[in-house]
C-alpha positions in Angstrom: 11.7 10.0 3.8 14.8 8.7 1.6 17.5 10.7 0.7 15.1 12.3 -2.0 13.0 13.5 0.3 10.4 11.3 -1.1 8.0 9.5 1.1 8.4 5.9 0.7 5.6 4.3 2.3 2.7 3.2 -0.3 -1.0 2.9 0.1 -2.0 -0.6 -0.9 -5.4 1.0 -1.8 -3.5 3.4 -4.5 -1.7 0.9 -5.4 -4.5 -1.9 -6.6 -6.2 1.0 -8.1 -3.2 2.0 -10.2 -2.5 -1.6 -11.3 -6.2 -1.3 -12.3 -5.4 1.9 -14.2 -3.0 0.4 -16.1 -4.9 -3.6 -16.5 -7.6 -0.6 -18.2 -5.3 0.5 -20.7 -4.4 -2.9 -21.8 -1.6 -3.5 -19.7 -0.3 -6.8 -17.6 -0.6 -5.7 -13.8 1.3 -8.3 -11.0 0.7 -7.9 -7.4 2.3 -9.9 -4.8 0.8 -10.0 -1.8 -2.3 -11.3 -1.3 -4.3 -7.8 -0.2 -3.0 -6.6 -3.2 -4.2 -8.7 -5.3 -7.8 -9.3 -3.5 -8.7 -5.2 -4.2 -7.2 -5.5 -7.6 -9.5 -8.5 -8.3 -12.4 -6.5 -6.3 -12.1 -3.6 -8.1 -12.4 -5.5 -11.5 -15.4 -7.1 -10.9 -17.0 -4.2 -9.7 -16.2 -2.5 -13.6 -17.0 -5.8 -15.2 -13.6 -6.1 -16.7 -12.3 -9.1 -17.9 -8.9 -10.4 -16.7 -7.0 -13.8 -16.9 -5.8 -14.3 -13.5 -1.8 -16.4 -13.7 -1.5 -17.5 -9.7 2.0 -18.2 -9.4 4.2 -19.0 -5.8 5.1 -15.0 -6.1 1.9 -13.5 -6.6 -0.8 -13.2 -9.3 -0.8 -11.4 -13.0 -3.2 -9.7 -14.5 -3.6 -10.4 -17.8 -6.3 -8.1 -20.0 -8.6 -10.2 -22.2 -9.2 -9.8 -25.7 -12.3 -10.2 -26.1 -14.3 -7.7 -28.2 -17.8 -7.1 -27.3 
């Protein structure tokens, strides 16, 4: 615990599936390490939502599509 008294560890599972949450709603989503990022990825194909994937030398954004179906 910090000096809070919050816990800081995170869940890396919890934490793709928020960045998914938010890639959802319409919002840009970055994870850096590559764990991260494969659930994030995993979890998107599995709702069939469409992303454009930046790969940089610090991780990977997620960029929602536009597209319109």
């Amino acid at each position: 615990m910090d000096v809070t008294g919050k816990e800081m560890v995170m869940n890396r599972k919890e934490l793709a599936l928020h960045k998914v949450e938010k890639i959802k709603t319409g919002y840009s989503a970055f994870a850096e390490s590559q764990e991260v990022t494969d659930m994030i990825r995993k979890e998107l194909q599995k709702m069939d939502i469409d992303v454009y994937e930046d790969k940089t030398a610090l991780g990977s954004w997620f960029i929602p599509s536009n597209k319109k179906d």
